[in-house]
VMD Tcl script that draws the C-alpha trace (Angstrom):
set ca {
  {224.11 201.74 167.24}
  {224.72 204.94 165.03}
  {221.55 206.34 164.57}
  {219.57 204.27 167.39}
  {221.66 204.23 170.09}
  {223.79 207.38 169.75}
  {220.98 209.01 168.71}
  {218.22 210.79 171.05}
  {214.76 209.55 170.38}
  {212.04 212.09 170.47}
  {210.49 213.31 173.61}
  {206.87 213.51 174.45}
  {206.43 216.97 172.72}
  {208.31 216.09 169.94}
  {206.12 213.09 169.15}
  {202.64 213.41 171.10}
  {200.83 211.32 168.67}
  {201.06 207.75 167.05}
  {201.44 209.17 163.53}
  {204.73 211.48 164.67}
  {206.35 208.39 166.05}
  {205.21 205.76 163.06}
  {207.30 208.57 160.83}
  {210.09 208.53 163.36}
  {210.26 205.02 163.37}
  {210.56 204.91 159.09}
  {213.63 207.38 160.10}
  {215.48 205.69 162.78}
  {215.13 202.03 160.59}
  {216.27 204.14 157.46}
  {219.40 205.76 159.02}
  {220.56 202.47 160.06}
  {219.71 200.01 157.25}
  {221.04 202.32 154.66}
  {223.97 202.98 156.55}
  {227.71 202.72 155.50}
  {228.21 199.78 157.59}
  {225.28 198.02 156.80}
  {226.56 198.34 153.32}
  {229.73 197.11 153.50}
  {228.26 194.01 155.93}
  {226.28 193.40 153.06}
  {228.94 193.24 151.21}
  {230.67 190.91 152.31}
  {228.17 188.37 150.98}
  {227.25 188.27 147.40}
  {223.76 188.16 147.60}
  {222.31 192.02 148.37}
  {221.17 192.49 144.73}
  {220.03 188.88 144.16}
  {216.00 187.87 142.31}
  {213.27 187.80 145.17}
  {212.51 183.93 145.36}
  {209.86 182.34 144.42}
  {208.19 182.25 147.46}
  {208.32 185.63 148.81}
  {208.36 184.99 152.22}
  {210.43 181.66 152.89}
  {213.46 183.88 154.66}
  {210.78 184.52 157.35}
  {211.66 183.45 161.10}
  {209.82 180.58 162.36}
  {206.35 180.79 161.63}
  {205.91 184.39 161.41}
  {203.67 185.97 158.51}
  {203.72 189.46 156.82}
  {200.17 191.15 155.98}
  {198.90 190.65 152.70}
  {199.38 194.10 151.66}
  {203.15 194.15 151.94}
  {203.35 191.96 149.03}
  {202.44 194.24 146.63}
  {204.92 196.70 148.36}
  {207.76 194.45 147.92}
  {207.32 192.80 144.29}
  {205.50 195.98 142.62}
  {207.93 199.34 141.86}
  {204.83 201.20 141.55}
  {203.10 200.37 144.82}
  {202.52 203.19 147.69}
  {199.50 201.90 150.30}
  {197.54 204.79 151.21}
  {199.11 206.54 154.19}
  {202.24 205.92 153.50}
  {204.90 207.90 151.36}
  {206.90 206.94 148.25}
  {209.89 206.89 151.01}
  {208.99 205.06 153.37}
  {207.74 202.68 150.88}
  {211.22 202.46 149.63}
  {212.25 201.77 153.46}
  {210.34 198.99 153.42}
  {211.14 197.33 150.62}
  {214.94 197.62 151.23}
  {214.46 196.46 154.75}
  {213.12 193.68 153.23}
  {216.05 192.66 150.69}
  {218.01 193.38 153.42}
  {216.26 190.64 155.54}
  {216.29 188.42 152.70}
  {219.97 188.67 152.25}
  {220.72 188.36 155.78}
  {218.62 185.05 156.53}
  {220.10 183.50 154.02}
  {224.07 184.47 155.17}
  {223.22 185.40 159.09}
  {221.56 182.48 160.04}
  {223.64 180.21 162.78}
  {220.33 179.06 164.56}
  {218.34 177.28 161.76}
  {220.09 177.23 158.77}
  {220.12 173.67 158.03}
  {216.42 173.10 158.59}
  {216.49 171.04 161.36}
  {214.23 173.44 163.58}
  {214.45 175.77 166.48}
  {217.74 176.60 168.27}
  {218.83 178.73 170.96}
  {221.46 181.14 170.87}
  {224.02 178.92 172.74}
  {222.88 175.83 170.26}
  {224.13 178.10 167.11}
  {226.65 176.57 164.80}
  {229.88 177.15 163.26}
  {230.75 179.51 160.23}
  {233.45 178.95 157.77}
  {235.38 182.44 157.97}
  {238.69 183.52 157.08}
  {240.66 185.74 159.07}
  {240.28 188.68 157.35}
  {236.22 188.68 156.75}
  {236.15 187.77 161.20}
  {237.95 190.88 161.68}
  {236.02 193.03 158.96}
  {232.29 191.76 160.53}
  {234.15 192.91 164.12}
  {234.67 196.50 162.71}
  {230.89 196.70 160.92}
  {228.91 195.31 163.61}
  {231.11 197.76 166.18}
  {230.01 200.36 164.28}
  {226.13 199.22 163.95}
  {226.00 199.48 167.88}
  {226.31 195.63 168.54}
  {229.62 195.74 170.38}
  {230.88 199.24 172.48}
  {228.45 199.98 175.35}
  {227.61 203.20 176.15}
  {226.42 204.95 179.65}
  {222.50 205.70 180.23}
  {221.32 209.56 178.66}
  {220.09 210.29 181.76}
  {220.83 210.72 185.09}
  {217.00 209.62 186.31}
  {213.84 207.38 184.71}
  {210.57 206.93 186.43}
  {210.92 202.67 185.16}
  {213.95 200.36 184.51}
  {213.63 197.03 182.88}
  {215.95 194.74 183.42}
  {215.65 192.52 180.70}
  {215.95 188.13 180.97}
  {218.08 185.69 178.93}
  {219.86 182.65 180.01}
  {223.22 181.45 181.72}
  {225.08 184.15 183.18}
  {223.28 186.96 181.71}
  {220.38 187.85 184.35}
  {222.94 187.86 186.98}
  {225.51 190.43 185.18}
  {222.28 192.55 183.72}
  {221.48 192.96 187.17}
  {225.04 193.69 188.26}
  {224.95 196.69 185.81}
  {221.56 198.30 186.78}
  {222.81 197.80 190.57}
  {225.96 199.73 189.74}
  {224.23 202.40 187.54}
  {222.12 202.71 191.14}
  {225.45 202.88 193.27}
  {226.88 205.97 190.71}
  {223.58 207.66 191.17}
  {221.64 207.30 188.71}
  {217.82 206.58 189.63}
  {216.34 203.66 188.22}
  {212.70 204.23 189.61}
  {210.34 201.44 189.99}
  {212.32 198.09 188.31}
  {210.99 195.32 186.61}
  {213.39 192.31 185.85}
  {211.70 190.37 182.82}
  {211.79 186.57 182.39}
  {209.84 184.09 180.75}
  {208.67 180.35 181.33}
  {211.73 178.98 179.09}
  {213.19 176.19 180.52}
  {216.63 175.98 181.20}
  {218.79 174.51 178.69}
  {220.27 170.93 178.89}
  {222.81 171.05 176.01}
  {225.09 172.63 176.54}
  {223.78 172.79 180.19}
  {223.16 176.08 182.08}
  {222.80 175.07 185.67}
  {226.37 174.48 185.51}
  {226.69 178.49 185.24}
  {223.27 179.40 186.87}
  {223.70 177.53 190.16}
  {225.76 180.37 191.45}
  {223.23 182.59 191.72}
  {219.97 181.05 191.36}
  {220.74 177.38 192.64}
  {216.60 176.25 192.58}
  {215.44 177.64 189.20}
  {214.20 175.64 186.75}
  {213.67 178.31 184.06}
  {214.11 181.65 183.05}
  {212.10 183.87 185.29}
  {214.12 181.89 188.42}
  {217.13 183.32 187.19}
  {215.96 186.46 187.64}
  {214.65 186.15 191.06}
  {217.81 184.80 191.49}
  {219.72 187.35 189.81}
  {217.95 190.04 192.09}
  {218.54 188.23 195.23}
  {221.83 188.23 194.52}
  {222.95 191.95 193.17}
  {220.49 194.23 194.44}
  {219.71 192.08 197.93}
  {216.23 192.04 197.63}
  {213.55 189.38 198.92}
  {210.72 188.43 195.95}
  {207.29 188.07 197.31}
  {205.35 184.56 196.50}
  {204.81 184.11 193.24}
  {201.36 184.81 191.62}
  {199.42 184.22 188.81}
  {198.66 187.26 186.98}
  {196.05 185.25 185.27}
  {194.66 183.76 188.17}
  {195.61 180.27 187.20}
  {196.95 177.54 190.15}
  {199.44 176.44 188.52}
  {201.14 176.26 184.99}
  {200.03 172.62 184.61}
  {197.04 172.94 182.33}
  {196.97 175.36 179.46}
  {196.05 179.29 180.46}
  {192.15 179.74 179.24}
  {192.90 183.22 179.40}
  {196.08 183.11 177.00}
  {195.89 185.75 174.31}
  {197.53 183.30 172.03}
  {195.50 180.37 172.54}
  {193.36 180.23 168.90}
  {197.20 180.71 166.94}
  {198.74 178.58 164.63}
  {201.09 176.42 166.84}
  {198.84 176.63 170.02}
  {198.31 172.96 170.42}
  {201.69 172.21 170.66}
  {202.68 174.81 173.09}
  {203.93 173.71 176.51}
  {201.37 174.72 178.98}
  {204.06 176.46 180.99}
  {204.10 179.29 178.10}
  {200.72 180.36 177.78}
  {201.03 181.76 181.89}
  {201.91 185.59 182.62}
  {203.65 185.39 186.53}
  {204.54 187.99 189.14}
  {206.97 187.89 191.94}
  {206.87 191.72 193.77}
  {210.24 193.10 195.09}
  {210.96 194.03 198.46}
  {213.44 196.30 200.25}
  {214.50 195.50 203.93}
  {212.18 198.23 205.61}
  {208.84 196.59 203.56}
  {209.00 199.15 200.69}
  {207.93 197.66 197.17}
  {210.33 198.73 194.74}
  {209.85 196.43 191.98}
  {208.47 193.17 190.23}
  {210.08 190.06 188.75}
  {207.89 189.36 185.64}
  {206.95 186.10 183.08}
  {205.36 186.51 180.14}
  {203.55 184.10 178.46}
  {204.34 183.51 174.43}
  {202.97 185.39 171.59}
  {204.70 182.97 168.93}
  {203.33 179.48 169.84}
  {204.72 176.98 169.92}
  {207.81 178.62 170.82}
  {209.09 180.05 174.24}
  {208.24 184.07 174.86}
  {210.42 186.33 173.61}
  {211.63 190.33 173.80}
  {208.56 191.42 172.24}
  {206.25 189.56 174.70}
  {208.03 190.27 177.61}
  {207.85 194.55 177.05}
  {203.82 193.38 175.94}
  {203.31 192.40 179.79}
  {205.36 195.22 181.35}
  {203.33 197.15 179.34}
  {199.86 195.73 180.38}
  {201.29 195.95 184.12}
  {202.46 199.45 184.07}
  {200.25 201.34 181.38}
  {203.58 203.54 180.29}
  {202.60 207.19 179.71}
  {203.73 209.34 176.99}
  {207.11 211.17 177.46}
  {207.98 208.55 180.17}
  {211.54 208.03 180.70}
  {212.33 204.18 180.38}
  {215.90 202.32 180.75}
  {216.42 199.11 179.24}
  {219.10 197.13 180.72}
  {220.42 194.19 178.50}
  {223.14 192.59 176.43}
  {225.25 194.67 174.09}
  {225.21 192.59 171.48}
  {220.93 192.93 171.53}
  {220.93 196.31 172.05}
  {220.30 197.06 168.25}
  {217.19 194.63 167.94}
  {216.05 194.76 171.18}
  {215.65 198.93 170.55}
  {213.80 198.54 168.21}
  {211.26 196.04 169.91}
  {211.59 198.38 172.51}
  {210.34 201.50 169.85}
  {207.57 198.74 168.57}
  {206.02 197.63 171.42}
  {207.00 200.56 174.16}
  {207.54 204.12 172.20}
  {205.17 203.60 168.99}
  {202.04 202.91 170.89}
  {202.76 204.66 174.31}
  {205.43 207.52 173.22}
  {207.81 206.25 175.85}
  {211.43 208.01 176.07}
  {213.15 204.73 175.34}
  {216.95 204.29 175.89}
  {218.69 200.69 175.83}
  {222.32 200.11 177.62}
  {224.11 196.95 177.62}
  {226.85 195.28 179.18}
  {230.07 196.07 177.72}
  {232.67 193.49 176.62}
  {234.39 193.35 180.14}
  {231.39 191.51 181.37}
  {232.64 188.64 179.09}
  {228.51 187.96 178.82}
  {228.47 186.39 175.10}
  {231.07 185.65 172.65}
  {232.02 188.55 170.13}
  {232.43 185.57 167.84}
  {231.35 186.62 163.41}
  {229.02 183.93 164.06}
  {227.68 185.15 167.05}
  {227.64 189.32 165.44}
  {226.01 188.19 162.58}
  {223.29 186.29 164.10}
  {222.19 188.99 166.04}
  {222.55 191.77 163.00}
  {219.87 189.79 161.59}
  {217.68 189.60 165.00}
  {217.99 193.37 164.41}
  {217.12 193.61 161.13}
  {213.72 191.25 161.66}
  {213.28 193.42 164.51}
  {213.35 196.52 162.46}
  {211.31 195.23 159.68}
  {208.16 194.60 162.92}
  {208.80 197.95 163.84}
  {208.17 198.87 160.21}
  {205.03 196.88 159.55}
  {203.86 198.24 162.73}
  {204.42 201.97 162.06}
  {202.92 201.72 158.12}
  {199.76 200.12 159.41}
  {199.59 202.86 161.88}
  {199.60 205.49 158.83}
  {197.62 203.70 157.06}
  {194.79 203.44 159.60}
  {195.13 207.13 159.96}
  {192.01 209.07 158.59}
  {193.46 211.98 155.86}
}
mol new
graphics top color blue
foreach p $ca { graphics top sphere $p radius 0.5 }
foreach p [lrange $ca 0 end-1] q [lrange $ca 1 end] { graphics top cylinder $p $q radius 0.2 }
display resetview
């Protein structure tokens, strides 16, 4: 992604407080919504420029909600919270057009109202020829398509991170053969969630391969390390000291939420599975998370919240991500919201290339995850004004 992937994020002495990174975020979101091919993606559609609606926030994902104070920000010219700059203000409002814009044209999952999808559930788009091959070249060049190596040669933490079908198995794959060129992961954490495997269209047909016995996501990535790095997982255990994920966590943070009631009881559990070489040396952990969005599966976000809890990350800590190409934009900047902002991690995100054949290159497909990247962004932005505006002056 020009200017998040390409680029180097700021070491520890370069940012050793909360309000050096909160500005750096503002930059790295600025470079890359207000880039050239942002533009012309944009452009594509006829809506960049169009009225706010009526209600402000009805592009929003799901049930998610934006603090009251970003209202003002995004319907009042003359608006600058305390803390922040006339700027960055303007970053955030354009992030949020942007977001508009692109939920309204992006959207493959739950466009037509009828609720929740997952990725493999998305529909069809009605595209010529000529705009498929034009969102190919944008997206390429927002970082959603050509994989790049890691920056470094060594990291004291890898994360390996969890999704569905093939995609633990070949995530794995890469950070095994990143380890067999030399590079050093340090301790690794695969990271999975409760989800439950999808029937339609059904993914034990492509998981049973590797992980034969799982029933949802953080099986495939036992299964996914068995298979690629060799390694025996440890019984699983409760991180919140639960028996089993039949009755509702009382310890879930998420448990007074809108949504709560409804959640599967399977999602409100955090679980641990350590990794083991073959001479007894811990190396690792395969980790669930349990959701932050009820009533919906974990996600990205709550997966790096429990890696975080479990490691306490220290600033100037070199971290590899290990995913998707494709969610390398959006999940880098979950990654600088939950991981760099608060911590001051040294964050870099790699992803499997298009020779891993792991999901489609399809406009549909690009598109959908543009705008995971933009919503991502626009978190990271919340995230970083309220941490200047907390700031004493």
């Amino acid at each position: 992604m020009r200017g998040v992937t390409d680029a180097t994020l700021p070491t520890a002495a370069a940012a050793p407080n909360t309000v050096e990174r909160a500005a750096h975020a503002f930059a790295t979101v600025e470079q890359w919504m207000s880039s050239d091919p942002m533009a012309g993606l944009l452009g594509l559609f006829d809506q960049a420029t169009a009225a706010p609606p009526a209600d402000w926030t009805s592009w929003l994902h799901l049930n998610e909600e934006l603090p009251e104070w970003l209202e003002a920000v995004f319907q009042a010219a003359d608006s600058v919270p305390r803390g922040l700059t006339p700027d960055q203000v303007e970053v955030l409002r354009r992030t949020l057009s942007v977001e508009r814009t692109a939920a309204a044209h992006f959207n493959f999952r739950t466009r037509d109202g009828s609720g929740y999808r997952e990725r493999s559930q998305a529909v069809d788009g009605a595209f010529s020829q000529q705009t498929r091959a034009r969102v190919l070249a944008l997206t390429t060049e927002l970082g959603l398509v050509e994989a790049r190596p890691p920056r470094f040669a060594s990291y004291e933490k890898t994360l390996v991170l969890g999704g569905g079908y093939r995609s633990p198995l070949l995530r794995a794959r890469l950070a095994a053969r990143f380890r067999a060129t030399g590079v050093d992961l340090g301790e690794i954490s695969f990271l999975g969630s409760p989800r439950f495997l999808i029937e339609d269209p059904p993914e034990h047909v492509a998981t049973a391969e590797y992980a034969p016995e799982a029933t949802d996501e953080f099986g495939l990535m036992i299964g996914a390390v068995r298979a690629e790095f060799g390694l025996a997982a440890s019984e699983v255990t409760f991180l919140c000291g639960c028996p089993s994920a039949d009755q509702r966590c009382p310890k879930w943070l998420a448990q007074g939420a809108e949504g709560a009631d409804e959640t599967p009881p399977a999602y409100t559990h955090e679980r641990q599975a350590t990794l083991i070489e073959s001479d007894g040396r811990v190396i690792g952990s395969v980790l669930s998370a349990s959701t932050g969005r009820p009533p919906y599966r974990p996600d990205t976000s709550d997966t790096f919240g429990l890696w975080a809890r479990c490691a306490q990350p220290r600033l100037g800590q070199r971290v590899l991500v290990v995913t998707t190409q494709v969610f390398v934009p959006f999940q880098t900047f979950d990654g600088l919201r939950r991981l760099y902002l608060p911590f001051g991690v040294d964050l870099d995100t790699v992803g499997l290339g298009t020779e891993y054949a792991d999901r489609p290159l399809t406009t549909e497909y690009l598109l959908q995850e543009t705008l995971s990247a933009i919503r991502s962004a626009r978190r990271l932005l919340v995230d970083a004004a309220e941490t200047l505006m907390s700031t004493p002056t």
